[in-house]
C-alpha positions as semicolon CSV with decimal commas, in nm:
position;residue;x (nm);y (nm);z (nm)
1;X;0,000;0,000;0,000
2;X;0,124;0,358;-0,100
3;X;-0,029;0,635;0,069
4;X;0,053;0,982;-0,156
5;X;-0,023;1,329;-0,230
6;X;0,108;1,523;-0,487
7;X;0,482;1,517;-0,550
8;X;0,474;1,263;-0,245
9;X;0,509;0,912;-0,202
10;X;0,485;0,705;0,135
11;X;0,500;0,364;0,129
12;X;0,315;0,155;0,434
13;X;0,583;-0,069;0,581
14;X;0,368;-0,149;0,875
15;X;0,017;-0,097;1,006
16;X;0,007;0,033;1,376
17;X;-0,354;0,049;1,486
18;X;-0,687;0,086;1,283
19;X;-1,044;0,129;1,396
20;X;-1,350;0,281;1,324
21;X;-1,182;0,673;1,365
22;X;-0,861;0,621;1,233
23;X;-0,594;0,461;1,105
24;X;-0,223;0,511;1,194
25;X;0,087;0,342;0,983
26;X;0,453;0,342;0,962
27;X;0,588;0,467;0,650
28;X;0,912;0,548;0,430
29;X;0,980;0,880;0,386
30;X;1,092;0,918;-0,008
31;X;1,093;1,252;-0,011
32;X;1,293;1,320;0,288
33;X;1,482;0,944;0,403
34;X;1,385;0,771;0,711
35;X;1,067;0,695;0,837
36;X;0,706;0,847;0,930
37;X;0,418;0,820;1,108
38;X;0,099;0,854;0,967
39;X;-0,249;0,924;1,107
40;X;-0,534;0,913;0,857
41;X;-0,869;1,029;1,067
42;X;-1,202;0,871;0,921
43;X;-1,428;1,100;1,066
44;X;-1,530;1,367;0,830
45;X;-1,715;1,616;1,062
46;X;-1,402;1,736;1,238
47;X;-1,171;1,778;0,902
48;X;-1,284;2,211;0,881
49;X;-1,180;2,272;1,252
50;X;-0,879;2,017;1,275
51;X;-0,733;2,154;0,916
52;X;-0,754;2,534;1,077
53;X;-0,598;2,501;1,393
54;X;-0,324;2,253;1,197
55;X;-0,243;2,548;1,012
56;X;-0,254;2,852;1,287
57;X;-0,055;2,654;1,500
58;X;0,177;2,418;1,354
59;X;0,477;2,584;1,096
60;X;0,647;2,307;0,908
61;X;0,971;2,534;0,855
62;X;1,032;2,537;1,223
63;X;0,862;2,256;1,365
64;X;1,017;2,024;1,123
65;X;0,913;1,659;1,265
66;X;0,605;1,778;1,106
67;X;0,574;1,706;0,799
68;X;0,244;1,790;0,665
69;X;-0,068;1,724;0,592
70;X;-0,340;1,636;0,341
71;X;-0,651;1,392;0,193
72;X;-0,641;1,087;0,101
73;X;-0,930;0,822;-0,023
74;X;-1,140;1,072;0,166
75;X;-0,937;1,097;0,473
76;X;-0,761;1,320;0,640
77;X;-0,401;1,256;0,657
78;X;-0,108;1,370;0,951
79;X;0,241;1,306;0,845
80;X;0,511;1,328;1,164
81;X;0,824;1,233;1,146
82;X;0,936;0,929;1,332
83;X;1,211;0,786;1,456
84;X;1,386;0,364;1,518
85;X;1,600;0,323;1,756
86;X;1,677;0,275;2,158
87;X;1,344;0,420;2,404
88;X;1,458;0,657;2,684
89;X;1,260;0,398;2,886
90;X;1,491;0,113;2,778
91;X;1,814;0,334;2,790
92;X;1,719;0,392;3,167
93;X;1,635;0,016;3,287
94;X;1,911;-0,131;3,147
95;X;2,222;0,131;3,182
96;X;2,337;0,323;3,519
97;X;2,400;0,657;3,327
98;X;2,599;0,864;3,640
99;X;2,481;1,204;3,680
100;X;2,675;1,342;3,398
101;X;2,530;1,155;3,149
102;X;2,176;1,244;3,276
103;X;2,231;1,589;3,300
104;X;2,368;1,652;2,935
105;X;2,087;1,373;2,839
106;X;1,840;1,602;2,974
107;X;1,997;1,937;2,840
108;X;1,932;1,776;2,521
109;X;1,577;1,698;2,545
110;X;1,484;2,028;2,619
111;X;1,766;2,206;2,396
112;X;1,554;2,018;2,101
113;X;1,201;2,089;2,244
114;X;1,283;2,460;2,212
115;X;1,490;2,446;1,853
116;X;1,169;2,277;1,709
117;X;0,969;2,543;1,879
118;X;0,693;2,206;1,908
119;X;0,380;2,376;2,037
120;X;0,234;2,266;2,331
121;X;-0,050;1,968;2,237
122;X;0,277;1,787;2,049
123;X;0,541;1,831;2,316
124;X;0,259;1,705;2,558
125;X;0,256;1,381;2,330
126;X;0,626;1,360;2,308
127;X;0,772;1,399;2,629
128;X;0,716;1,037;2,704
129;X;0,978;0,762;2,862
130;X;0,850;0,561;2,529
131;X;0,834;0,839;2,308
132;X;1,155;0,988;2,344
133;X;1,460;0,798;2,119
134;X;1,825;0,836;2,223
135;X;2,119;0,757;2,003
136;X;2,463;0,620;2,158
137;X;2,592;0,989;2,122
138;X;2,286;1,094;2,346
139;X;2,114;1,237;2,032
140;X;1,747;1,248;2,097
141;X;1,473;1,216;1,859
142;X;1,084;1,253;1,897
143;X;0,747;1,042;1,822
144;X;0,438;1,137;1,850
145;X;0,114;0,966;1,957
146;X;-0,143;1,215;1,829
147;X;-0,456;1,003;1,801
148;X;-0,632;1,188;1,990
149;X;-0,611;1,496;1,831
150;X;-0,970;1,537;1,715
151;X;-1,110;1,494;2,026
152;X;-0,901;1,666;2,212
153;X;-0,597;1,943;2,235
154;X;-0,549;2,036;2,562
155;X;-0,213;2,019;2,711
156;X;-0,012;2,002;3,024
157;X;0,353;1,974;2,859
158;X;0,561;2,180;3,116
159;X;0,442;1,954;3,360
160;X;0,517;1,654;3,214
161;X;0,870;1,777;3,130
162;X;0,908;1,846;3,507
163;X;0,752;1,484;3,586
164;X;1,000;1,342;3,358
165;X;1,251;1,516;3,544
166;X;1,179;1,468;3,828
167;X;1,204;1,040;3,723
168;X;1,549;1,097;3,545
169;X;1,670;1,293;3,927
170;X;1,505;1,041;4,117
171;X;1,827;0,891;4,242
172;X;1,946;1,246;4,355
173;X;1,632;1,407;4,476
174;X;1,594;1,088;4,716
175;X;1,945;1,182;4,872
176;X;1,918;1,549;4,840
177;X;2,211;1,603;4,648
178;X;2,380;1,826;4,463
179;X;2,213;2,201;4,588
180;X;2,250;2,339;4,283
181;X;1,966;2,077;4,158
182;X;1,776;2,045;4,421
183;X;1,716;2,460;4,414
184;X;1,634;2,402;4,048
185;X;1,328;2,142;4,168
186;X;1,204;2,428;4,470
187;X;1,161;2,647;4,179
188;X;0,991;2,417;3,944
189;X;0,619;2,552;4,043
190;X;0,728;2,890;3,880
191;X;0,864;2,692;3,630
192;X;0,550;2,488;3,517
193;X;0,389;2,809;3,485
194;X;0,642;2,986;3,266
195;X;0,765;2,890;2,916
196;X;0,987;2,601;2,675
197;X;1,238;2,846;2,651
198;X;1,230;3,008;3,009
199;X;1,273;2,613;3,157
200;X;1,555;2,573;2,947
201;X;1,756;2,838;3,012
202;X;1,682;2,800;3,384
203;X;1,816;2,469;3,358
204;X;2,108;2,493;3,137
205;X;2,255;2,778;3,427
206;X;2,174;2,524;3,667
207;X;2,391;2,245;3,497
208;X;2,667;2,494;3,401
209;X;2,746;2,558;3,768
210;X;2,733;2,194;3,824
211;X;2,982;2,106;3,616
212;X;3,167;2,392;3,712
213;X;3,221;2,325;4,025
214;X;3,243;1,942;3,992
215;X;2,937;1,914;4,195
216;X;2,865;1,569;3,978
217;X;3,035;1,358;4,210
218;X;2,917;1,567;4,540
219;X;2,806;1,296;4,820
220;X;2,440;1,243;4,948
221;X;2,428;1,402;5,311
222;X;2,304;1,065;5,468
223;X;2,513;0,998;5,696
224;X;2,497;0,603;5,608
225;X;2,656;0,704;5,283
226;X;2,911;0,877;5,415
227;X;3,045;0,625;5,697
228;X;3,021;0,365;5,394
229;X;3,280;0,591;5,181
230;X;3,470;0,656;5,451
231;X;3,578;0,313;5,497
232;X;3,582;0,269;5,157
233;X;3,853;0,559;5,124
234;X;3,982;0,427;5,500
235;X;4,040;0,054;5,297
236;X;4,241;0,168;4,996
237;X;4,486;0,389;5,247
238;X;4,517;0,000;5,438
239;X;4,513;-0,206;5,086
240;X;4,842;0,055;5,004
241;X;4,998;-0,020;5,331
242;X;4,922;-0,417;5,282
243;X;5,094;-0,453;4,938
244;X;5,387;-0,242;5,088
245;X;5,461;-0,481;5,394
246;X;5,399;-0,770;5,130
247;X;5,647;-0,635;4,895
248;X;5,926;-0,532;5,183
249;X;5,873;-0,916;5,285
250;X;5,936;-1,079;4,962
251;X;6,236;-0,845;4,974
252;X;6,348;-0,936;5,312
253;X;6,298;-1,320;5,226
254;X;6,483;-1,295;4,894
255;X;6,787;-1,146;5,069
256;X;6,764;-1,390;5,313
257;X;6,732;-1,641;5,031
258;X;7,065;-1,565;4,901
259;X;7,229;-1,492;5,225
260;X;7,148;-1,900;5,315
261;X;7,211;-2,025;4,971
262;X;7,615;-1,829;4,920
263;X;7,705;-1,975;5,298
264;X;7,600;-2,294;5,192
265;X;7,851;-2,327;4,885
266;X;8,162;-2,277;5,132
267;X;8,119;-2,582;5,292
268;X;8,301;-2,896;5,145
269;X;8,117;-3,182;5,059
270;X;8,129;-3,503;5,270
271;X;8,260;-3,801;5,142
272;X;8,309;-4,018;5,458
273;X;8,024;-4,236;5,350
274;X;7,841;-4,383;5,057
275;X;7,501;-4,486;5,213
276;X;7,551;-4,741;5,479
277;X;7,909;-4,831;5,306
278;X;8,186;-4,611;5,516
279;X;8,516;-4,473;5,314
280;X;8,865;-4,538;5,453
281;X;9,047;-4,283;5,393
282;X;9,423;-4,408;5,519
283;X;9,403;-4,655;5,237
C-alpha cells in the first residue's frame, strides 16, 4: 500500500492500529529518508476545525518533525516524522548513566524541544519515557502519539517535562544532592507556569554551575553514605599499606634467600660415607 499526495510518495511498511476513527501506519519517507508516522482520521465532521488550527498553530519550517498534511481516499491525513531506535525507557532500565550523562541527556531533550519550537499539544505527546529515542551519542529524537487529536488538544507539557525530570533525578532528589539541583526542583512551580524556553535556560545555568564546580560527584548528606565511603577511602589507604609490607617481605625473604644459599657453597662436601658403606680414607 502507497499512501501519496502530490509530488509525495509514502510507502506503508507497517500498520500500527486501525479502527473505526482512524488509522495510523509506519511509513518510508521518499521525499525526505527515514521513516514516518501517519495518522489518517475517518471522521469527516471534524476535518474544517482540525485543518484550521493545523495550520494557525503548527509551521512546518520550524517545527520540522512535522511534515504535513493532506486527503487521502477521503481521509484526512497527519504526516510526523518518526524515529527507530533505543526508548529513553529502555536506555534507563538497562544502563546506570551517572549524573553526567543524565544531566547533558536532559539538556538535550529540552535544547531540542525549544529548537523545534513544538507547540504545546505535540510536546505534551512527546515527552514520554516511550516516546523519546536516544542515540549512543545521546542524540534524541521525537514520536508522537497524536490520536487523539480530534477529540481533544489540551495540554499540560511543562508539567510533564518536570515529571520526567523529576524520574530521570530520582536517584538524587531521594538523597538530596547536589544544591545546585535540588534549588532548580524548589523552583519548578514557577517553572511549570512559565515557558519552553524560560525552563531551558533556567536549567542549562543550573547544569553549568554543576559542572563547574564538579558538583557531579558531590556525596548524598546521609550519613549512612558517608560512613560507607569513609571506609571505603579508610580501605584503599590499608590495601596501600598491605601490598607495601607484602612487597618489603618478599624483599626481606629474597635477601635472606641468598644470604642461606652463598654460605652454603663454602662448605666442602662429605665423602666419609656412601650410604651405609663407610670410606677409609688411610688406604
Amino acid at each position: 500500500m502507497i499512501i501519496y499526495t502530490y509530488g509525495h510518495e509514502y510507502p506503508v511498511t507497517s500498520v500500527q492500529e486501525t479502527n473505526e476513527k482512524y488509522n495510523c501506519y509506519i511509513c518510508t519517507d521518499s521525499v525526505n529518508g527515514g521513516f514516518c508516522r501517519i495518522l489518517s482520521i475517518k471522521d469527516k465532521s471534524v476535518f474544517p476545525e482540525l485543518v484550521e488550527w493545523l495550520s494557525k498553530t503548527v509551521d512546518p519550517s520550524v517545527f520540522t518533525d512535522y511534515i504535513e498534511h493532506f486527503m487521502f481516499e477521503d481521509t484526512l491525513c497527519i504526516v510526523m516524522k518518526y524515529t527507530q531506535g533505543v526508548k529513553l525507557a529502555d536506555k534507563c532500565d538497562t544502563e546506570g548513566m551517572p549524573l553526567r550523562e543524565r544531566l547533558e541527556l536532559c539538556r538535550k531533550i529540552l535544547e531540542r524541544a525549544v529548537l523545534l519550537d513544538i507547540p504545546d499539544y505535540f510536546l505534551d505527546k512527546c515527552i514520554n519515557f516511550d516516546d523519546i529515542i536516544v542515540a549512543n551519542d545521546l542524540t534524541v529524537s521525537f514520536n508522537y502519539p497524536i490520536e487523539d487529536i480530534m477529540d481533544s488538544r489540551d495540554s499540560a507539557a511543562l508539567k510533564k517535562v518536570e515529571k520526567l525530570l523529576r524520574t530521570m533525578f530520582a536517584r538524587e532528589i531521594g538523597r538530596k544532592v547536589p544544591d545546585e539541583l535540588m534549588n532548580f526542583f524548589k523552583e519548578m512551580p514557577d517553572l511549570v507556569g512559565s515557558n519552553m524556553i524560560e525552563f531551558y535556560s533556567r536549567y542549562y545555568m543550573m547544569m553549568t554551575r554543576l559542572i563547574e564546580k564538579d558538583a557531579g560527584e558531590e556525596e548524598p548528606k546521609s550519613i549512612w553514605y558517608r560512613l560507607w565511603n569513609f571506609f571505603k577511602k579508610l580501605w584503599v589507604k590499608i590495601k596501600k599499606i598491605l601490598i607495601f609490607v607484602l612487597l618489603a617481605a618478599a624483599v626481606i625473604y629474597l635477601v635472606f634467600t641468598i644470604n642461606t644459599s652463598g654460605s652454603s657453597k663454602k662448605h666442602k662436601p662429605n665423602f666419609d660415607s656412601i650410604g651405609t658403606v663407610i670410606i677409609d680414607k688411610n688406604r
